[in-house]
mmCIF file of the N, C-alpha and C atoms, coordinates in Angstrom:
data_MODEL
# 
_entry.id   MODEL 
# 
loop_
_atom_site.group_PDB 
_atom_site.id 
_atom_site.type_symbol 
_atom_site.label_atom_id 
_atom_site.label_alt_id 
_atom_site.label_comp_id 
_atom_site.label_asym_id 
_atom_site.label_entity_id 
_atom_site.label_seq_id 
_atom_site.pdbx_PDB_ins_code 
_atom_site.Cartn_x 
_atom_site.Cartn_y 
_atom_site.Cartn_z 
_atom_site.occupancy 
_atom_site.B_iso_or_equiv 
_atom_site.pdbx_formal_charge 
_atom_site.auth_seq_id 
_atom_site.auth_comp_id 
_atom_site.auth_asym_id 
_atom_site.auth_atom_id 
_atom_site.pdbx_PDB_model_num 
ATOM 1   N N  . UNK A 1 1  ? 55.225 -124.286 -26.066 1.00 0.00 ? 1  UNK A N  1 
ATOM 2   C CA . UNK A 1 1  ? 54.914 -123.192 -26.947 1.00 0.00 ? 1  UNK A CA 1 
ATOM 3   C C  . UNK A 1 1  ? 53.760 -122.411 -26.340 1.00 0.00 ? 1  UNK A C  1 
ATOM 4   N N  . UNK A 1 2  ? 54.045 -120.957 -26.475 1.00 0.00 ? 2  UNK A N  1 
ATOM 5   C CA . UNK A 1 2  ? 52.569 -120.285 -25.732 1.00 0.00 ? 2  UNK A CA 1 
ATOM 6   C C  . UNK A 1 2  ? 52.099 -119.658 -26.954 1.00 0.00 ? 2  UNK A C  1 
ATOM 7   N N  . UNK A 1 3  ? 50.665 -119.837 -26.722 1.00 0.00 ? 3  UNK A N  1 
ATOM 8   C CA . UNK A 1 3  ? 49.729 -119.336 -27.681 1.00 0.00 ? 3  UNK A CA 1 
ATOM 9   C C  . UNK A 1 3  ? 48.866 -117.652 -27.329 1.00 0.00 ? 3  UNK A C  1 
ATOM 10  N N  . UNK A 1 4  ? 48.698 -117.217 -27.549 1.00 0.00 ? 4  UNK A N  1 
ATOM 11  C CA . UNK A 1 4  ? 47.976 -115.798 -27.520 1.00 0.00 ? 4  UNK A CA 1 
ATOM 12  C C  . UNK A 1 4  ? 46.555 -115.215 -28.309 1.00 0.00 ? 4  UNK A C  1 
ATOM 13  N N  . UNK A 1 5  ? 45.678 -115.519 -27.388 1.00 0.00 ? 5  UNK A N  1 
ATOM 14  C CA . UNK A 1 5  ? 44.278 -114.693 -28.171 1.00 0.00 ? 5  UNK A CA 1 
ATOM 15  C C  . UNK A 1 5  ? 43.237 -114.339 -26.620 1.00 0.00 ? 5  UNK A C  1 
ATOM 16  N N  . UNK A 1 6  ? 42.437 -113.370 -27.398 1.00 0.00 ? 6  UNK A N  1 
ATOM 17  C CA . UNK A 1 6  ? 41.877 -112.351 -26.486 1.00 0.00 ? 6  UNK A CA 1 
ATOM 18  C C  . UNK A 1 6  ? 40.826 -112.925 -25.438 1.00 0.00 ? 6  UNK A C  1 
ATOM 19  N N  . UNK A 1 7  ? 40.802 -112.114 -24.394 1.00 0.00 ? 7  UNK A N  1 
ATOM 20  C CA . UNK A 1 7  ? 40.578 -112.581 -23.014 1.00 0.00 ? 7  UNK A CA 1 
ATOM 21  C C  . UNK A 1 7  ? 39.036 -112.707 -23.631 1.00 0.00 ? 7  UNK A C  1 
ATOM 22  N N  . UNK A 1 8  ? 38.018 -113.897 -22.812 1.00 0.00 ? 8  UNK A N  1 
ATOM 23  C CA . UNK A 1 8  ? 36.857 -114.043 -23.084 1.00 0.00 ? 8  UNK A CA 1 
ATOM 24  C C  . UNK A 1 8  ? 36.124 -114.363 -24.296 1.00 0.00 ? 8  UNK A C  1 
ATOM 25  N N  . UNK A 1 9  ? 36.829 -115.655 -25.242 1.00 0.00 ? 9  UNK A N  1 
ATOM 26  C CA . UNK A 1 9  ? 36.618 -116.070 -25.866 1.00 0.00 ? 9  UNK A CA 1 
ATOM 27  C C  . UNK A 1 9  ? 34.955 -116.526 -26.532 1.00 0.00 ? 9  UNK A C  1 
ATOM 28  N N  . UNK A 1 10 ? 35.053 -116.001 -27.618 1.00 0.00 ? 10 UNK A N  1 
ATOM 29  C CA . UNK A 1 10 ? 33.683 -116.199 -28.003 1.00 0.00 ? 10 UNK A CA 1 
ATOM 30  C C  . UNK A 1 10 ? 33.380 -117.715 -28.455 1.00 0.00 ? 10 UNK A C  1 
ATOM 31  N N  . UNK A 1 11 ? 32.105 -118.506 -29.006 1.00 0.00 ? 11 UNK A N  1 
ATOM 32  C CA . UNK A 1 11 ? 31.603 -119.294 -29.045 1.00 0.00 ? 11 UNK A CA 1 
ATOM 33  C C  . UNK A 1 11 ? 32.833 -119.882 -30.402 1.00 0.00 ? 11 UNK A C  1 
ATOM 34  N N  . UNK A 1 12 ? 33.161 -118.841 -31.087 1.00 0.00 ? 12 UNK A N  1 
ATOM 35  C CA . UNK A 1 12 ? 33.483 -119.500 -32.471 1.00 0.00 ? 12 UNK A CA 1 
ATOM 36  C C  . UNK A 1 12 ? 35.132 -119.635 -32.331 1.00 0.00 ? 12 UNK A C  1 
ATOM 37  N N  . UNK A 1 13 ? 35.619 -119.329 -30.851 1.00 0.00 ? 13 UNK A N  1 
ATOM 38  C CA . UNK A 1 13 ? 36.913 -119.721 -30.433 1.00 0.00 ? 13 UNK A CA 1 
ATOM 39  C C  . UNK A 1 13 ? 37.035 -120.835 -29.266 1.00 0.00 ? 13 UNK A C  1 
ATOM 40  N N  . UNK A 1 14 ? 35.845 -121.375 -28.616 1.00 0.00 ? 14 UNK A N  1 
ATOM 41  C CA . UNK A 1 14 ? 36.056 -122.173 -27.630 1.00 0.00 ? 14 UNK A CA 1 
ATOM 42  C C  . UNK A 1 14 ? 36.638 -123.174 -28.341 1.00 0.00 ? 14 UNK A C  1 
ATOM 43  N N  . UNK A 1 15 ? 36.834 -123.646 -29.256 1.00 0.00 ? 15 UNK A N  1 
ATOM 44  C CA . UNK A 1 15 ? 37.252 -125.068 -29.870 1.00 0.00 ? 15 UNK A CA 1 
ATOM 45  C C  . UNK A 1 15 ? 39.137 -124.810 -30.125 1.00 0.00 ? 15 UNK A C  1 
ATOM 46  N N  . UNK A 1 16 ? 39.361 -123.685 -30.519 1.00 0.00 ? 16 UNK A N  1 
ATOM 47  C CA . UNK A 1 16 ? 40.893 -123.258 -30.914 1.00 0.00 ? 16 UNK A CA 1 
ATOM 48  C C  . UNK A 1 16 ? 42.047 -124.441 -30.006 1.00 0.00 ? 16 UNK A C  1 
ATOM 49  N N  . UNK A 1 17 ? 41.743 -123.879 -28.436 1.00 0.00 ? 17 UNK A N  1 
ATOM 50  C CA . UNK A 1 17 ? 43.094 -124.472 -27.470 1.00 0.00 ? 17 UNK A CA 1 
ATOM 51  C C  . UNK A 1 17 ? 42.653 -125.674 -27.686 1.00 0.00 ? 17 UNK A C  1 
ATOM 52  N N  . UNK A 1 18 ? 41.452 -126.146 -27.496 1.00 0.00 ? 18 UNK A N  1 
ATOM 53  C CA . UNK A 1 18 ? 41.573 -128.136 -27.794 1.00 0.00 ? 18 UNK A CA 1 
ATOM 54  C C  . UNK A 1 18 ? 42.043 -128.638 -28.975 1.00 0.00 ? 18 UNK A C  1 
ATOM 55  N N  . UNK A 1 19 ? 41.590 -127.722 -30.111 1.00 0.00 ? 19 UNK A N  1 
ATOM 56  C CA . UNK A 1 19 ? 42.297 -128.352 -31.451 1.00 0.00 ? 19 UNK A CA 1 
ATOM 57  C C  . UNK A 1 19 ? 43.718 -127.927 -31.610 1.00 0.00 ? 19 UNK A C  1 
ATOM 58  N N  . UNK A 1 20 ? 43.911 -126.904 -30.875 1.00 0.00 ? 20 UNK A N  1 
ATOM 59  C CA . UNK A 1 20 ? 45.551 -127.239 -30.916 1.00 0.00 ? 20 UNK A CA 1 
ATOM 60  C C  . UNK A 1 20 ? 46.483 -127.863 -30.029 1.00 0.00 ? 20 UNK A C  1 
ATOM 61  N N  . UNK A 1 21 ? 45.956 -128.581 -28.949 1.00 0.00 ? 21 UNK A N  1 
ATOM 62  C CA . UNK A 1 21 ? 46.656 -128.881 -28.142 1.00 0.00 ? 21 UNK A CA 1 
ATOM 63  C C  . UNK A 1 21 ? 46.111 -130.649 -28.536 1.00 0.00 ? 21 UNK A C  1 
ATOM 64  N N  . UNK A 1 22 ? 45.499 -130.672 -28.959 1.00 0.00 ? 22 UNK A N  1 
ATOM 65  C CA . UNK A 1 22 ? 45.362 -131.886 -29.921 1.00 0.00 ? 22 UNK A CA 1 
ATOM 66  C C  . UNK A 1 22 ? 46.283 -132.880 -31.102 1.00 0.00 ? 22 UNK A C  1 
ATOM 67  N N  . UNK A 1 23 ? 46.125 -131.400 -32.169 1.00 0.00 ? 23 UNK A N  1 
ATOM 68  C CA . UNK A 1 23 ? 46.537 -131.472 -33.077 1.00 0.00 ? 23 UNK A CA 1 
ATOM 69  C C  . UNK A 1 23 ? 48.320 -131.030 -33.612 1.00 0.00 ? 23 UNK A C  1 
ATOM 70  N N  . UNK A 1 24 ? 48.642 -129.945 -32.748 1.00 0.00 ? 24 UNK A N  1 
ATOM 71  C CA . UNK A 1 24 ? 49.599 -129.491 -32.756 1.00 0.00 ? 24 UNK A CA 1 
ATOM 72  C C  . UNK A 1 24 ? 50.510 -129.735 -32.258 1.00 0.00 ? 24 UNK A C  1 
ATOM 73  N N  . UNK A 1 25 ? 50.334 -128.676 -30.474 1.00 0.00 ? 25 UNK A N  1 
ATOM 74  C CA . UNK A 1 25 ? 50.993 -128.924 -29.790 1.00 0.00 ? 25 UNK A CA 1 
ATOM 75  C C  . UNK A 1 25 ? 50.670 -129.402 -28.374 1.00 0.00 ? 25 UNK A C  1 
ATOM 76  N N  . UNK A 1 26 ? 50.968 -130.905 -27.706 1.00 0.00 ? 26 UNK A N  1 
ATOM 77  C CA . UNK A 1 26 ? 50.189 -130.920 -26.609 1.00 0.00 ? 26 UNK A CA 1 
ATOM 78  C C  . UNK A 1 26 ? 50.701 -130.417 -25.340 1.00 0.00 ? 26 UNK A C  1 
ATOM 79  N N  . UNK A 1 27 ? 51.921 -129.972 -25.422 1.00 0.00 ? 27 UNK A N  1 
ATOM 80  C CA . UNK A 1 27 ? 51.607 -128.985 -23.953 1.00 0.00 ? 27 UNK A CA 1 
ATOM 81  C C  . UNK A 1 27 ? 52.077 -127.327 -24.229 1.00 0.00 ? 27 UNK A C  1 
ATOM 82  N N  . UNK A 1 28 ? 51.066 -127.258 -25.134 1.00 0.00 ? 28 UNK A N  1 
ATOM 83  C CA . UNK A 1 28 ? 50.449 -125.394 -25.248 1.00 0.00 ? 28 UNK A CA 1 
ATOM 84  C C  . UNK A 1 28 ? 49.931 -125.043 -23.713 1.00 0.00 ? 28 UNK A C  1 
ATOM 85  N N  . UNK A 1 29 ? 50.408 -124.123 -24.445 1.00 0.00 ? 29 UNK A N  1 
ATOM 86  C CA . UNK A 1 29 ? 50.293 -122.726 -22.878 1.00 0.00 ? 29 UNK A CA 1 
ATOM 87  C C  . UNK A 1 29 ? 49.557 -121.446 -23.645 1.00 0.00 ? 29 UNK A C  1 
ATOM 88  N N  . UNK A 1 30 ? 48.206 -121.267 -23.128 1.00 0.00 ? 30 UNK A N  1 
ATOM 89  C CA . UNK A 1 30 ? 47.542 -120.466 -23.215 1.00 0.00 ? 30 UNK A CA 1 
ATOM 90  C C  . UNK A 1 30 ? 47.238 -119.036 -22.582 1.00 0.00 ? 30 UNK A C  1 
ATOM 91  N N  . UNK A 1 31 ? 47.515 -118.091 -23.282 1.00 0.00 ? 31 UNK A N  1 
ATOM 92  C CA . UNK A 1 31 ? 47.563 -116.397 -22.314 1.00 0.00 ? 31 UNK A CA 1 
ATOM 93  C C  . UNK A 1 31 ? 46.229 -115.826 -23.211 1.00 0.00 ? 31 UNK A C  1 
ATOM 94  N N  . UNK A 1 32 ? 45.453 -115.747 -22.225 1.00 0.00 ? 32 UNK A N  1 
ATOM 95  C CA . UNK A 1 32 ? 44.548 -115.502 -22.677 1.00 0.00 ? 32 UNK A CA 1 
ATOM 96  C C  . UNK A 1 32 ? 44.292 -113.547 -21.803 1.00 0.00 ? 32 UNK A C  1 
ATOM 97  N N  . UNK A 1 33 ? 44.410 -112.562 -23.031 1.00 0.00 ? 33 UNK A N  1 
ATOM 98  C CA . UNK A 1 33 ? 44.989 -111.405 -22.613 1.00 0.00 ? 33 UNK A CA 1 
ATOM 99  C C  . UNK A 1 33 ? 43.316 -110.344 -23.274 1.00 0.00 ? 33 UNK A C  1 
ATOM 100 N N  . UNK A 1 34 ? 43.651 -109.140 -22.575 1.00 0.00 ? 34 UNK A N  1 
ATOM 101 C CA . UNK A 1 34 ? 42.927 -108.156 -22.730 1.00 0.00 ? 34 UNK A CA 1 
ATOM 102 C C  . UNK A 1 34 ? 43.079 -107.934 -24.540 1.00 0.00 ? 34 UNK A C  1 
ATOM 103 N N  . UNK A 1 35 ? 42.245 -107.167 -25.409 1.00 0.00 ? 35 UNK A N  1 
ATOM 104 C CA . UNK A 1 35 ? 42.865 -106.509 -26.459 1.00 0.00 ? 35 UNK A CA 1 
ATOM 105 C C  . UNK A 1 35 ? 43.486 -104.945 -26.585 1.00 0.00 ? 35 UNK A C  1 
ATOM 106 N N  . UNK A 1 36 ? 43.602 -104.633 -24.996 1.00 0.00 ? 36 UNK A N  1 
ATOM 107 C CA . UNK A 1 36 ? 44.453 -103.047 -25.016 1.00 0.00 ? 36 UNK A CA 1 
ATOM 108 C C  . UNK A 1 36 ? 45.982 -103.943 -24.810 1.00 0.00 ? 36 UNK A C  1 
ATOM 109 N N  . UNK A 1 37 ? 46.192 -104.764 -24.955 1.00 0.00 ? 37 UNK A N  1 
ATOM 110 C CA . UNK A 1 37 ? 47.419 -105.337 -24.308 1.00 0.00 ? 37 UNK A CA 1 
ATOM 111 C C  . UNK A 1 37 ? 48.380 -106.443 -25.786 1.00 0.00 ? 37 UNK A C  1 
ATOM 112 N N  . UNK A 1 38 ? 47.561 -106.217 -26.457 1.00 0.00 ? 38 UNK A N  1 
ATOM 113 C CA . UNK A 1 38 ? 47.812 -107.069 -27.943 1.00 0.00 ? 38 UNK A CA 1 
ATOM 114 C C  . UNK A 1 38 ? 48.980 -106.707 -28.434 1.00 0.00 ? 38 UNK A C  1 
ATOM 115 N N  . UNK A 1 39 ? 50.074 -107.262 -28.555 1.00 0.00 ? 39 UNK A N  1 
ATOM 116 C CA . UNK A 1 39 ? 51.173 -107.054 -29.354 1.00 0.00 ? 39 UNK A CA 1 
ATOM 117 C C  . UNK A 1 39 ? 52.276 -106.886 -28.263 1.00 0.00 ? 39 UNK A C  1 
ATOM 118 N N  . UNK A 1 40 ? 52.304 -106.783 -26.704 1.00 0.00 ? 40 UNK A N  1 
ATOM 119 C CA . UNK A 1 40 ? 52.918 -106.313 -25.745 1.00 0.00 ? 40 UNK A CA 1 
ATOM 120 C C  . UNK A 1 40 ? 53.487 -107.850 -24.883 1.00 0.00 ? 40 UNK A C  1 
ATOM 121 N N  . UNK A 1 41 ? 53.202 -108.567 -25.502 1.00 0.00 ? 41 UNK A N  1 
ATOM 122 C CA . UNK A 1 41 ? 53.498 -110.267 -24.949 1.00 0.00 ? 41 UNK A CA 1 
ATOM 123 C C  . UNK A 1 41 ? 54.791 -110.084 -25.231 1.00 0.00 ? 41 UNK A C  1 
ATOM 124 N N  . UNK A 1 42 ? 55.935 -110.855 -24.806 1.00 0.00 ? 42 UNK A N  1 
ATOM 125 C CA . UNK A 1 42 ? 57.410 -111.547 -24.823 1.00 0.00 ? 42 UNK A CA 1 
ATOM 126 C C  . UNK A 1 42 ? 57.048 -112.883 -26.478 1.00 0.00 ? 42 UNK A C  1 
ATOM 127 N N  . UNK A 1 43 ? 57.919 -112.627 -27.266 1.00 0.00 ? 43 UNK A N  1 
ATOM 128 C CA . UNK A 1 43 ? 58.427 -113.700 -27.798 1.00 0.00 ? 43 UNK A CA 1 
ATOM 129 C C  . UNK A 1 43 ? 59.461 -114.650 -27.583 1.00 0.00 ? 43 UNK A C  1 
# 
């Protein structure tokens, strides 16, 4: 499963990919993208 949030993650997102690749799903795939580029990913 790939996950999607914005390039250069702030302090109150460093925890997100470990708790979900934890909790969720463990082999998440992370795209970690610009926000001029938001909504333009493949489903």
């Amino acid at each position: 499963m790939n996950w999607v949030t914005r390039e250069r993650p702030v302090i109150d997102r460093i925890a997100y990919p470990w708790l979900i690749t934890w909790f969720v799903e463990r082999k998440a795939a992370f795209l970690f993208v610009p926000p001029e580029q938001r909504g333009l990913s493949p489903r």
